[in-house]
C-alpha positions, -999 to +999 in steps of 0.1 A: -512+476-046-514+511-056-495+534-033-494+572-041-461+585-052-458+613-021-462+582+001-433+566-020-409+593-013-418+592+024-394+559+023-364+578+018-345+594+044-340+629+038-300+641+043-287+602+042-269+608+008-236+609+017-197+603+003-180+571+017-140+556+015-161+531-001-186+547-023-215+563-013-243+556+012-281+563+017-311+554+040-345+544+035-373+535+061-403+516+064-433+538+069-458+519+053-464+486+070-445+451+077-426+442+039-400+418+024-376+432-003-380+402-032-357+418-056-339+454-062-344+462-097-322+493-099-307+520-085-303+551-105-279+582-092-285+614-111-301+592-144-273+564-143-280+526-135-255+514-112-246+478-112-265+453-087-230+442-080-219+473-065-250+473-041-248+461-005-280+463+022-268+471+056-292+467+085-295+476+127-287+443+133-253+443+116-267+419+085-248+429+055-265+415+024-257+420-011-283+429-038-275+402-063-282+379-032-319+388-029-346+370-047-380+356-045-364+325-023-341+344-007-365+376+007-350+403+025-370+414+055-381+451+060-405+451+086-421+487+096-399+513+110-367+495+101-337+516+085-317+499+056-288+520+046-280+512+010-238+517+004-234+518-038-195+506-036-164+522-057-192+547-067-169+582-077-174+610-048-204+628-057-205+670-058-216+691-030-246+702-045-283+685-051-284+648-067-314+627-079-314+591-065-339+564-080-350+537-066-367+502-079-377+473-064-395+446-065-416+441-027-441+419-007-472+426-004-469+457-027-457+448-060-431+469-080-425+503-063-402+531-083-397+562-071-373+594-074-364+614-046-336+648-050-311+651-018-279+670-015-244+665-004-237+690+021-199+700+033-194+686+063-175+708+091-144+696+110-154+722+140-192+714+141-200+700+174-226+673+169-240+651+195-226+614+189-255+589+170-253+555+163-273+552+133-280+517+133-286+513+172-288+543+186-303+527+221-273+502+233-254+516+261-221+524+247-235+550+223-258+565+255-223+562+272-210+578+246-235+608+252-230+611+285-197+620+283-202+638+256-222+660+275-203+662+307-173+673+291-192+703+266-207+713+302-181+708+325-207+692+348-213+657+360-244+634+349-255+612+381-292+614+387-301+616+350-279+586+343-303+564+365-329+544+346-351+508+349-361+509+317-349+493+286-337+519+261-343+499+232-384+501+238-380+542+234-374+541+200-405+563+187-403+587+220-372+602+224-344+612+202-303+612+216-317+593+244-296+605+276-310+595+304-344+607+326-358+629+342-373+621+376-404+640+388-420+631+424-454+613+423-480+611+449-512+596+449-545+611+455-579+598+463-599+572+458-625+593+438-657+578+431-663+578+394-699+568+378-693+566+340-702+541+318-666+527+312-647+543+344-674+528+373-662+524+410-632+541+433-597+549+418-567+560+431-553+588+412-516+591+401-504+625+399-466+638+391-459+673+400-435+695+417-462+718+430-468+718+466-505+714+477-520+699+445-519+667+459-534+677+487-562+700+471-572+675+445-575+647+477-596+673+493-623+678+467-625+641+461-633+634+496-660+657+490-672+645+456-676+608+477-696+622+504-719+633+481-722+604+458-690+608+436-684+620+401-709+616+371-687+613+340-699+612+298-677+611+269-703+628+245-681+636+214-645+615+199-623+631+170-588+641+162-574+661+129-551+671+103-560+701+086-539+704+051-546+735+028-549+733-012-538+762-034-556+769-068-554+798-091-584+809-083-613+813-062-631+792-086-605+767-083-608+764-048-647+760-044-648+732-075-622+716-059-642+710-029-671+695-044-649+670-059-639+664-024-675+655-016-683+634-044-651+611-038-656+609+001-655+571+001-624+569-020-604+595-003-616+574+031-605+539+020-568+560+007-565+574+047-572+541+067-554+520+043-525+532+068-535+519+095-565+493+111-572+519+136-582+552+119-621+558+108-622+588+088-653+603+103-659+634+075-639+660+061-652+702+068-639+723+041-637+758+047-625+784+020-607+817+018-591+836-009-580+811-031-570+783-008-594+754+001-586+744+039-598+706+046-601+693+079-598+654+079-619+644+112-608+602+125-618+582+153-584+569+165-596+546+193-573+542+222-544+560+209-541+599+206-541+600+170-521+630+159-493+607+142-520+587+129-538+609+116-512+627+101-500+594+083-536+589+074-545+622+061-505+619+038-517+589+021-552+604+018-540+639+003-513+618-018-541+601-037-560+636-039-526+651-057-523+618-081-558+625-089-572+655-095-555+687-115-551+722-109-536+723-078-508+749-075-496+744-039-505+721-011-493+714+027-500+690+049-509+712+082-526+744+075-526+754+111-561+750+108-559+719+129-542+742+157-521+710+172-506+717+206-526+752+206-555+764+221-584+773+201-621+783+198-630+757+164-616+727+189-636+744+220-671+741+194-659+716+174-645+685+196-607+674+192-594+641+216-627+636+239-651+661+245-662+648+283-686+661+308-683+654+346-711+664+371-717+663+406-745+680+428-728+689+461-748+686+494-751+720+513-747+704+549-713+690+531-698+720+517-707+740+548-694+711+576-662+703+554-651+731+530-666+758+553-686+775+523-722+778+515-735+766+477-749+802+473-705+815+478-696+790+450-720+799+428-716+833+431-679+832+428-687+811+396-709+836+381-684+863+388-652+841+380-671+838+344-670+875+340-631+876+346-627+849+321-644+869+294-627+895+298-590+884+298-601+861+270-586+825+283-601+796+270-614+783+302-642+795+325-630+772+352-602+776+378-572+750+378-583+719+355-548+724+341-528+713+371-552+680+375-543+673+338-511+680+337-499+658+370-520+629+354-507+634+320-468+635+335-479+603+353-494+580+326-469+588+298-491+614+274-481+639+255-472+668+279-478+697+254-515+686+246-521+706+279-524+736+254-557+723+244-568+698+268-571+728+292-598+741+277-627+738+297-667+752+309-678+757+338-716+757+347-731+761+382-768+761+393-785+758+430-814+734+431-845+738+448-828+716+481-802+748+484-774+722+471-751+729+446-750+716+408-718+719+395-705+703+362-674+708+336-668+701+297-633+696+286-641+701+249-605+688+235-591+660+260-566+644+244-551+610+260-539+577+250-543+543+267-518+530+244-489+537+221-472+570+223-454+570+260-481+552+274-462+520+275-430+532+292-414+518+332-440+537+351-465+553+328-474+522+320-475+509+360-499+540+364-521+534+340-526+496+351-531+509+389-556+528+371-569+496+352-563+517+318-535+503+299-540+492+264-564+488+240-603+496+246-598+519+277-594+554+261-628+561+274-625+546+304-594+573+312-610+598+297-640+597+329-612+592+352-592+626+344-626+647+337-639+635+373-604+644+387-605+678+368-640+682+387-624+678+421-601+699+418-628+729+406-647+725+442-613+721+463-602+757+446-633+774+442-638+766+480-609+774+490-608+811+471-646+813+486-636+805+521-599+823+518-578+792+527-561+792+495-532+814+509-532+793+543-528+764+524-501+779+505-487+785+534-489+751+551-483+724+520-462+751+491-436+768+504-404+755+500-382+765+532 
């Protein structure tokens, strides 16, 4: 199995090359997929074989195994994400400066791998204040314990709350790094809200964690109203998440040939990307050039999971291959900015990144005027006005509040907090029919969620997203509905409220902390 040399080097663990009492030490990990170690065939420290006898495997579960002990009968498991720290024993110190480490062996179900990686030993300080790590379990409670106090006595203050926790530590790894403790955020519930999508279909009560007085409320508010009017149409019309690398060429000329070789080998450089995972479906790559620097952008379908690590994984192994392949590239990094992760932007606003959803609802006049005390003809004017105000201060939403909606639901349900930045993007369009109701509908161009992996699957993210019926695999669309119909809500609770000036009242009643 071929397996690009950039994705080699990905094994070893940058920094781990370290003096010992009894040698030295290093760390590799498994980013590739589930593997057994058949036989180490050398290890070479700055160009010098040391012996297999000198050579012992130590693992998280305390297994310590010797290399001259592994063999085709006798496999050594490496299963993905597992850290082996290799200890070379009676090896002399080696120099605080930059060493070249080798690494051969023989592996199932790739074959011989070799590769060279350069690290440095770095002087370590007796006065630098590090917090305490257990590299090999860095989840069991006396290490946490360890942190704790750790922290309590640099602060001088006393961890109680934070130290309070139902959940296993030991299913975090992948979320959290120097895992302390929690934090605890108060959750209400909001609805039901009527949803007719094709995936989310009938009422759902709405999880939403927030320290904000009156969101609850407000979001309740427009559901009720959404309900009495027939709820919340809801249509997931575009799917796509990217990495966005950057390839520097001599030239111009460099640059645009290099891009038609990208076209021409489409299918190769596809199979390279999903070979790291069953999930991934590189969709097409856009190319767009500038100076001499060809930007790519990798576009995936990443089904239920948000995709960014995916992706970026995907898009490694893809650009990897690109490197091994094709000549004349000067430069090259994996982000380019281009894919604007965790920012706002107008290419994800046109272009689609996460779900690109649509939720609609035509609001009855007698309804808005007997419960929310506005006419359709204030809303929409408001709208049309509120659109003005957007344009000129240059925010990426025409809308009022979808942020809050998102964010409650997203602290709730265990995504990624900081998609926000783009997930708040949104466009509001208003139009009175001929009945004097009210058509109101918003696209959230760049919605990204996850219905499993991630956070998703954490104490009571994951207990939300089951109340919600959304938890694992082939539901992504199915939340997706849910949080652009709650989005929607919220738009006629605020917009009413601004229209019929109860906003401050309401304030006044549900947000002020006395």
């Amino acid at each position: 199995m071929f397996i690009p040399s950039m994705l080699l080097k990905q094994l070893y663990t940058r920094g781990s090359l370290n003096n010992t009492e009894r040698g030295i030490e290093f760390s590799i990990k498994n980013r590739l997929k589930d593997a057994e170690i058949k036989e180490l065939l050398h290890i070479k420290i700055d160009g010098h074989e040391v012996s297999n006898e000198k050579i012992v495997l130590h693992t998280s579960n305390a297994q310590d195994v010797k290399a001259t002990n592994i063999n085709s009968k006798n496999r050594f498991d490496f299963p993905l994400r597992a850290v082996i720290k290799i200890e070379v024993l009676d090896h002399p110190p080696l120099a605080i400066e930059k060493h070249e480490v080798e690494i051969s062996v023989k592996a199932s179900p790739f074959g011989s791998l070799k590769f060279s990686v350069t690290d440095a030993i770095t002087l370590k300080k007796d006065t630098e204040i590090k917090i305490p790590r257990d590299e090999m379990d860095d989840y069991g409670d006396p290490i946490i314990k360890k942190r704790q106090e750790f922290v309590e006595e640099f602060t001088g203050a006393k961890i109680d709350h934070i130290g309070k926790y139902s959940i296993d530590p030991h299913e975090l790894g992948g979320n959290i790094e120097h895992f302390t403790g929690v934090a605890q955020i108060p959750m209400g519930f909001a609805g039901p809200i009527k949803v007719n999508g094709e995936h989310a279909i009938g009422e759902f009560m709405i999880p939403m964690a927030t320290t904000e007085g009156t969101l609850v409320a407000s979001y309740n508010r427009g559901m009720k109203v959404a309900n009495m009017c027939g709820g919340i149409k809801v249509s997931v019309v575009d799917d796509a998440m990217q990495r966005a690398p950057v390839f520097e060429f001599i030239d111009a000329r460099g640059a645009r040939d290099f891009v038609a070789w990208i076209k021409l080998n489409f299918n190769k450089i596809k199979a390279e990307a999903e070979s790291t995972s069953s999930i991934a479906d590189l969709v097409y790559i856009d190319h767009f050039l500038s100076n001499k620097f060809a930007f790519l952008r990798f576009n995936f379908k990443t089904g239920d999971a948000a995709g960014q690590n995916m992706v970026g994984r995907a898009t490694f192994a893809a650009c990897s291959w690109i490197l091994d392949q094709y000549s004349g590239i000067q430069n090259f990094f994996l982000e380019s900015n281009f894919a604007t992760d965790k920012k706002a932007s107008q290419i994800n606003i046109m272009r689609t990144r996460g779900k690109r959803v649509t939720a609609e609802v035509t609001l009855k006049k007698e309804v808005l005027q007997q419960y929310m005390r506005v006419d359709p003809e204030q809303l929409d004017h408001h709208s049309r006005i509120a659109a003005i105000g957007s344009f000129l201060s240059g925010v990426n939403n025409t809308g009022l509040h979808s942020p809050n909606g998102i964010t409650a639901m997203f602290i709730a349900t265990g995504q990624d907090v900081a998609n926000v930045s783009e997930s708040s993007a949104g466009i509001i369009y208003t139009e009175l029919t001929n009945k004097g109701d009210l058509y109101l509908s918003i696209t959230i161009p760049s919605l990204i969620i996850a219905t499993y992996g991630g956070g998703t699957g954490i104490g009571t993210q994951k207990e939300s997203l089951q109340l919600l019926d959304c938890y694992g695999k082939g539901k992504a669309h199915k939340f997706a509905e849910i949080v652009a119909a709650v989005v929607l809500a919220g738009e006629i609770s605020l917009a009413s409220a601004i229209s019929s000036s109860d906003w401050v009242s309401s304030h006044e009643q549900y947000g002020r902390n006395r």
